[in-house]
C-alpha positions in Angstrom: -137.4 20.9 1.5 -141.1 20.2 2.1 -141.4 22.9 4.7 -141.8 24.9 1.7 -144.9 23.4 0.2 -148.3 24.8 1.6 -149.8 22.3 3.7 -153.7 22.1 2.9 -156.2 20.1 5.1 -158.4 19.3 2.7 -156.2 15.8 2.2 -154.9 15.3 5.5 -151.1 13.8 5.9 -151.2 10.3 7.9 -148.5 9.2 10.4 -147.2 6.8 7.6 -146.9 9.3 4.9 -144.6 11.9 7.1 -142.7 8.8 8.6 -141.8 7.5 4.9 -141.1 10.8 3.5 -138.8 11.8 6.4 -136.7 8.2 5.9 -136.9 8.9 2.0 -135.2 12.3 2.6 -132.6 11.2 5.0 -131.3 8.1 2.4 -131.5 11.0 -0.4 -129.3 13.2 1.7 -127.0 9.8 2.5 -126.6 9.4 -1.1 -126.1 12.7 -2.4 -123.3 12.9 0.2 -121.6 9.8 -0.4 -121.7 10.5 -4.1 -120.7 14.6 -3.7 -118.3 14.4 -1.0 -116.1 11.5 -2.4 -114.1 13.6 -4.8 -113.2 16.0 -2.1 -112.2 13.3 0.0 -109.7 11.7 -2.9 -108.2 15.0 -3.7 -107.9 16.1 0.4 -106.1 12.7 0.8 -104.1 12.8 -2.2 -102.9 16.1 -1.1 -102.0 15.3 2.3 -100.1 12.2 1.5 -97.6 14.0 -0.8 -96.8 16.2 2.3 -99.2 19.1 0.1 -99.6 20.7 3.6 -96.5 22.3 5.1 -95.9 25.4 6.3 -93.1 27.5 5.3 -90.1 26.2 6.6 -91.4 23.0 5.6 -92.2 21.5 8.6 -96.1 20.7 9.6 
């Protein structure tokens, strides 16, 4: 994501700037998959426990 934004030196980036930007990005990407991937999760397991996934005879 940031890898996209020219880098300038005119304000150089400290150690403690990439560090906290790097931690604030990985609990974004915790979050947006906890909140985006529950749904699937409910409607995969809702599925699988009425037996959803056979094949055709009916057997798994």
């Amino acid at each position: 994501m940031y890898d996209t934004i020219p880098k300038s030196d005119l304000v150089p980036e400290t150690y403690a700037e990439r560090w906290f930007r790097e931690m604030l990005l990985y609990e974004y990407s915790k979050k947006a998959a906890e909140d985006s991937l529950k749904p699937l999760v409910d409607m995969i397991y809702k599925n699988l426990s009425k037996g959803v996934w056979r094949g055709k005879n009916g057997k798994m």
